[in-house]
N, C-alpha and C positions, 0 to 999 in steps of 0.2 A: 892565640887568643884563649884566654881561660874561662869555662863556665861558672857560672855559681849557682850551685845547686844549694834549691832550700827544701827544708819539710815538707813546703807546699807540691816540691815538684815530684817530690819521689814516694808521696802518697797519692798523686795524680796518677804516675807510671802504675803504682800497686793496684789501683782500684782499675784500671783498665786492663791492666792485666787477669786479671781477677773478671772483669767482666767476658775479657775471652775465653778463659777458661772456663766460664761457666756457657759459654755459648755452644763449647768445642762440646760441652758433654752433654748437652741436651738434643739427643738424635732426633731425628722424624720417626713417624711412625713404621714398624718394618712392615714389610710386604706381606708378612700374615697377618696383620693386623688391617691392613687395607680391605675397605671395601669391597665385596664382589655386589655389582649391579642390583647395588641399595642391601647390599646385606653385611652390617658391618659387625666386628669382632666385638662383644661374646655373643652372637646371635645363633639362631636355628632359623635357617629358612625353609620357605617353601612357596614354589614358584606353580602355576598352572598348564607349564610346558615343560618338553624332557627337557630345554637345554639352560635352564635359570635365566632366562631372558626376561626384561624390563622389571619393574618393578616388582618386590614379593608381594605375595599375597595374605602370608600371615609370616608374625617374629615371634619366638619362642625365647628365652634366657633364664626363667625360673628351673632350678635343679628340685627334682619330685619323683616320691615313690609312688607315682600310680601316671597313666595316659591323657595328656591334655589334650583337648579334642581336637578337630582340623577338619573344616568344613571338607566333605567328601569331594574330591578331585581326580581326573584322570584324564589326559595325562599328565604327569607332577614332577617333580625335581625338587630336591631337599639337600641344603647342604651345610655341615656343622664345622663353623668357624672357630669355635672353641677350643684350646690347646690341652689340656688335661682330661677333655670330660668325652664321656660316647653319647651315641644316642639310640633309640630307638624308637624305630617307623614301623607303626603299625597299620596293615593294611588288607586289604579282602577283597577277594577274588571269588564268585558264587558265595558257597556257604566256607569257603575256606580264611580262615582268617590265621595272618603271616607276622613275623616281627624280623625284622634287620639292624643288625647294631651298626652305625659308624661309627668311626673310629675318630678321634679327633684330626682337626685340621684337613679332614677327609674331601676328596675329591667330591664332584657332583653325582647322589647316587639319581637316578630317574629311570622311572618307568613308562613304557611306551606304550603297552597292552589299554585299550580300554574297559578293557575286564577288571582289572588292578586298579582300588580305589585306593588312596592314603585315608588313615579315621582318625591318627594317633602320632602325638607324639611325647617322648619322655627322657628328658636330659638327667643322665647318670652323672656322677663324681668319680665313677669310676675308671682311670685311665686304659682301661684295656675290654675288649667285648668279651 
């Protein structure tokens, strides 16, 4: 038995092909990019316990040369989801006041001390502390 193939068919095969091909190259979101417990990529979070647990309590994403403020917290968990950029946590202890860069894509930094308050924080463009 012989087909007969017309224009219609073999611009139907094309556009389907074509649509999978366009399906095959539209990944998901990767795993850096996913969410940690409400804190999604480009964010800065900052949680009111050491371990980022439930919801944050403030979101950061503006890149700025000077410290955005952060309601004083202790104990706190901060963590920069961002791929290129550091950060910096500023924070006071007595009269001692500290700054710590993460690094991008950085683990959860946290402080357990309740001596150690968070005041600050400031998203560099810079890829390295």
């Amino acid at each position: 038995m012989k087909m007969k193939v017309t224009k219609r068919g073999i611009l139907g095969a094309s556009a389907a092909a074509v649509a999978a091909l366009t399906l095959n190259l539209t990944a998901p979101a990767s795993p850096a990019q996913a969410a940690f417990n409400g804190c999604p990529y480009p964010y800065v979070c900052v949680w009111n316990n050491m371990a980022g647990e439930g919801a944050p309590v403030a979101m950061y994403r503006d890149i700025t040369d000077y410290f955005q403020s952060v309601a004083p917290r202790s104990p706190f968990s901060v963590l920069n989801t961002r791929h290129d950029d550091v950060v910096y946590v500023r924070t006071v202890s007595g009269s001692n006041q500290t700054t710590v860069c993460l690094t991008s894509d950085a683990e959860i930094y946290n402080v357990m001390s309740g001596t150690t308050t968070i005041t600050g924080i400031r998203i560099s463009d810079n890829s390295h502390c």
